[in-house]
C-alpha positions in Angstrom: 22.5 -8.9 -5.0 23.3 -5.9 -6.8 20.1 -4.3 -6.2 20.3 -4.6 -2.6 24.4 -3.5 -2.3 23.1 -0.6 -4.3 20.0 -0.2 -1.4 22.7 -0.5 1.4 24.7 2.4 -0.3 21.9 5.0 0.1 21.4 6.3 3.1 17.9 7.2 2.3 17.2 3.4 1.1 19.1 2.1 4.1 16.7 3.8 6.2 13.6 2.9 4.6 14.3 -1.0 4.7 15.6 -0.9 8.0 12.2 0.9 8.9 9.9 -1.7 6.7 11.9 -4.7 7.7 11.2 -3.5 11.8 7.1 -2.7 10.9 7.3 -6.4 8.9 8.9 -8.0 11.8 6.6 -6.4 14.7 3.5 -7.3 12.4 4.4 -10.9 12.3 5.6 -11.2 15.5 2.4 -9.4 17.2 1.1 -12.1 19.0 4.4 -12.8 20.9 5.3 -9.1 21.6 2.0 -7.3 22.6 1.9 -7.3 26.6 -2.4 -7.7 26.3 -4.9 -8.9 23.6 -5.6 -6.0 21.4 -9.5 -6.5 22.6 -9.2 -6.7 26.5 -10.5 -4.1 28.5 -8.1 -3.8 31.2 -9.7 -2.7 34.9 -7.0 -0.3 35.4 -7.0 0.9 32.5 -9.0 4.1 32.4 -8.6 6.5 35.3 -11.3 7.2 38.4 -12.6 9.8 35.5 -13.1 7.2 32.8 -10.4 8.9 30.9 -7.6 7.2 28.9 -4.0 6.5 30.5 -0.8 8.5 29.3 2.3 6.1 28.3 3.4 4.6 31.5 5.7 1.6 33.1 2.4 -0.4 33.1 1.2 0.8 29.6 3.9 2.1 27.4 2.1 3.9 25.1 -1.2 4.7 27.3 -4.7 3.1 26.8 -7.5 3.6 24.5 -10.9 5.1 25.4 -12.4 1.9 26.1 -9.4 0.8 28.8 -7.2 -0.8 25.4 -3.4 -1.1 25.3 -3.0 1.2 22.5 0.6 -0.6 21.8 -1.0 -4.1 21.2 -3.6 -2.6 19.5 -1.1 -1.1 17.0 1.1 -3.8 17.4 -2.7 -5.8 15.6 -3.5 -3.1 13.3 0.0 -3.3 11.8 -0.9 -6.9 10.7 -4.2 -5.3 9.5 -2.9 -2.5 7.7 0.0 -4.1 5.9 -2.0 -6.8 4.7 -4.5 -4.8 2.8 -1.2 -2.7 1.3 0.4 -5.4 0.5 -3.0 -8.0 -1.1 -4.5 -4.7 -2.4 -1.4 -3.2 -4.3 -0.4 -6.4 -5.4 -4.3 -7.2 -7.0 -3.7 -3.4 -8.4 -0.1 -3.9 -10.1 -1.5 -7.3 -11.6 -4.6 -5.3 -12.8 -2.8 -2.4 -14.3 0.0 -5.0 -15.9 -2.7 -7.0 -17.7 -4.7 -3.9 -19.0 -1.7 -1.5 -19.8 0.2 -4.3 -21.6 -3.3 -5.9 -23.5 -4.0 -1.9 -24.7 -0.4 -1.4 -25.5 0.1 -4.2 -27.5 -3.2 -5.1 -29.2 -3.4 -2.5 -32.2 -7.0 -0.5 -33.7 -10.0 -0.4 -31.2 -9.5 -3.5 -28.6 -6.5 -1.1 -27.0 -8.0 2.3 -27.8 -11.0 0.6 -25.8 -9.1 -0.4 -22.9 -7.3 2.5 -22.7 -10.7 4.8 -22.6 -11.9 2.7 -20.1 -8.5 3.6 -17.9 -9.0 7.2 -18.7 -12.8 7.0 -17.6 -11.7 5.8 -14.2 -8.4 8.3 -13.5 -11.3 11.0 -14.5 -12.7 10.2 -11.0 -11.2 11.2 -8.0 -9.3 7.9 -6.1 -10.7 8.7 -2.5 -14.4 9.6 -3.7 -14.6 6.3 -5.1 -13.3 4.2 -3.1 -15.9 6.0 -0.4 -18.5 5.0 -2.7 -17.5 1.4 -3.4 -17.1 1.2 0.4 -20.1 2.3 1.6 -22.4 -0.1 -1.1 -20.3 -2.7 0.0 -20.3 -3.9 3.7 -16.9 -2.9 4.8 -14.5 -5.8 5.5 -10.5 -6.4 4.9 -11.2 -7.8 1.9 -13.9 -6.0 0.9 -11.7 -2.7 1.5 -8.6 -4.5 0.1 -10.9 -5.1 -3.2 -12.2 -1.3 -3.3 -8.5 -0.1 -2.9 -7.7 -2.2 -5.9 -9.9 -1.2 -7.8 -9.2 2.3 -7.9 -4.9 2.3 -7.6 -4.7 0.4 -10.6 -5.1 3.0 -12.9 -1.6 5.0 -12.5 0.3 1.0 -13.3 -2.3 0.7 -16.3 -1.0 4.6 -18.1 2.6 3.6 -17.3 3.1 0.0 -18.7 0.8 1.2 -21.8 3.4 3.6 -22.5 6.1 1.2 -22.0 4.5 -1.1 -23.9 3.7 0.5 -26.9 7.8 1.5 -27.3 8.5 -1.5 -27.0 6.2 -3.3 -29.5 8.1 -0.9 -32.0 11.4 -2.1 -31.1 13.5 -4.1 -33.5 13.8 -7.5 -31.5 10.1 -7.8 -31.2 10.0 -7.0 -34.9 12.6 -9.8 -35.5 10.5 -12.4 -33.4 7.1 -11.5 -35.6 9.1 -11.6 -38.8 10.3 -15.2 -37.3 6.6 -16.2 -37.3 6.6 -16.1 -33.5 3.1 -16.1 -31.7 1.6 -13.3 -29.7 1.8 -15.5 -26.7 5.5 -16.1 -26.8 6.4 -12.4 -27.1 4.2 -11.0 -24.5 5.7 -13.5 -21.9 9.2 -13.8 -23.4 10.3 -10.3 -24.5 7.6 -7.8 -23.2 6.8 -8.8 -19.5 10.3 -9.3 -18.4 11.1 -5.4 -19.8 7.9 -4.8 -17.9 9.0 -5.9 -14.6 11.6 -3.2 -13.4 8.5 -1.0 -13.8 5.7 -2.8 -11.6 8.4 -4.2 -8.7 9.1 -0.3 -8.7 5.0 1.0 -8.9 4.3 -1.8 -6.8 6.4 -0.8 -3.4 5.8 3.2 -4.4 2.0 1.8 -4.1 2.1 0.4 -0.8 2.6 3.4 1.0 -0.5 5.0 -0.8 -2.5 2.3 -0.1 -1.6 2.3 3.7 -3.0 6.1 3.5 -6.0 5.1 1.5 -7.0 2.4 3.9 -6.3 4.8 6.5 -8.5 7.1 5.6 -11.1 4.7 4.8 -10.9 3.4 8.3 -11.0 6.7 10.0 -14.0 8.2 8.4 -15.9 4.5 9.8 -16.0 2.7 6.0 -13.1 0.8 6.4 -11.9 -2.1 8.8 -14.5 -2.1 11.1 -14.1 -2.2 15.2 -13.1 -4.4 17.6 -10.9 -5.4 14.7 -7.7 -2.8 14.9 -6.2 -1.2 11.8 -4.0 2.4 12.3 -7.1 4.3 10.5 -9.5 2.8 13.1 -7.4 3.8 16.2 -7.5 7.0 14.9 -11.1 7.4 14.4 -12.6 5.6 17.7 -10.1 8.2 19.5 -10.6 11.4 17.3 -13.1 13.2 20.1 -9.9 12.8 22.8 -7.9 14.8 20.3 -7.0 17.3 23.1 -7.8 15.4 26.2 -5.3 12.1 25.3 -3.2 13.5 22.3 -2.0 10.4 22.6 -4.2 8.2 20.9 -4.0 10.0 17.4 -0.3 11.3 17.8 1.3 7.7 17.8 -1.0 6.0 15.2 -0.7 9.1 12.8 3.3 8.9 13.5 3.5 5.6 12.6 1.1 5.9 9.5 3.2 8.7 8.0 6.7 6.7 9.0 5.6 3.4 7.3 4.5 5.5 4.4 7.4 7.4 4.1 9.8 4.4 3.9 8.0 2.7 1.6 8.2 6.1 -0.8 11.7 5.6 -0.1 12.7 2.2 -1.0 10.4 2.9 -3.9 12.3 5.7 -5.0 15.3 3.8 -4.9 14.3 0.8 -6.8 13.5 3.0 -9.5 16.8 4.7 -9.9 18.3 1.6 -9.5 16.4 -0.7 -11.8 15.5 2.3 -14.6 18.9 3.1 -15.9 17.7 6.4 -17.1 17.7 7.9 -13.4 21.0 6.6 -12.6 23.5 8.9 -11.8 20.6 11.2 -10.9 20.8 10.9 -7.0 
């Protein structure tokens, strides 16, 4: 409760969970609030030209090169989108959790190993692999929800490893080994719970980056593929109508960049509120 009175007090916060609660809520509710199924090819819907519709009474936010209601198929690709950030940060916080806190707390080459490892991956560039896992992989949602997660997990890994490590130096857990307590009981009794501030707080910042990542991998065609919608995809079966229907990569990109930027937000504001080093701060 104090978390969230603290959340309602910033304006910034306020904003972002208003913004993420609405995108949650029109995701969920997609099947009772699109006008038209994200796949129908309406009769109307292009003009004599075979062009796309602008926003109108009929179609509020125009149609899609193929005749689509581009707000159902967001409305859809919401549901996509959020559940790849969501199952693909979450796979990448419990990745980075086990291997930062196993190399932070196991001593001489088991965590020196693990922690090579995580530098061997942050030496490559996040987008150029997850390109290349996609394309050897047939792209999917979960196949592209695995590649994501398997190349976010990194940044959690370098972060609860330094956490870690102060805190296996820290009296109390010194106290508990002196007490002949086992390795088990302090990792899930003392060290996770001093762990958890840290991943609730990397784990919303991460949502918004994967929303971009599986953006991307959806607009350059090795990410969710067509007739199933996802913002990225949207994007990419419209980018040739860039100046003809503006459109079709206007709105998606709009609501890309405002679901990522509340997500940043409540993210920052989780960590001043649950690292009590940054209060005061804002």
């Amino acid at each position: 409760m104090r978390v969230l009175r603290e959340m309602l007090a910033r304006p910034s916060a306020l904003f972002g969970l208003v913004v993420v609660g609405v995108v949650l809520l029109l995701a969920v509710a997609a099947p009772l609030l699109a006008p038209y199924s994200p796949d129908e090819q309406m009769f109307d819907g292009l003009s004599l030209e075979g062009a796309p519709l602008p926003p109108s009474a009929q179609f509020l936010l125009g149609t899609d090169t193929l005749g689509r209601d581009l707000l159902s198929r967001l409305l859809f690709g919401a549901r996509t989108s959020l559940l790849i950030g969501l199952v693909a940060n979450g796979a990448a916080v419990l990745i980075g959790l086990f291997v930062g806190t196993m190399a932070g707390y196991l001593r001489g080459w088991p965590g020196n190993l693990l922690m090579r490892f995580t530098d061997l991956m942050m030496a490559f560039p996040a987008l150029l692999l997850a390109i290349v896992l996609a394309a050897l992989l047939r792209p999917s949602l979960w196949i592209v929800a695995l590649v994501i997660a398997l190349v976010n997990w990194v940044q959690v890994a370098r972060i609860v490893f330094t956490e870690t490590r102060s805190l296996v130096e820290r009296d109390f857990i010194l106290a508990e080994r002196s007490l002949g307590a086992g390795h088990a009981r302090i990792l899930v009794h003392h060290i996770l719970p001093h762990l958890m501030p840290a991943a609730i707080v990397w784990g919303t910042l991460g949502i918004a980056t994967t929303v971009l990542l599986e953006a991307t991998l959806s607009f350059l065609g090795i990410g969710v593929q067509p007739p199933q919608p996802s913002w990225g995809n949207i994007i990419f079966e419209s980018q040739s109508y860039f100046q003809s229907a503006p459109w079709l990569v206007f709105i998606p990109g709009a609501v890309i960049l405002l679901t990522a930027l509340s997500f940043n937000l409540l993210g920052d504001a989780l960590r001043d509120i649950l690292d009590p080093t940054q209060r005061g701060r804002g």
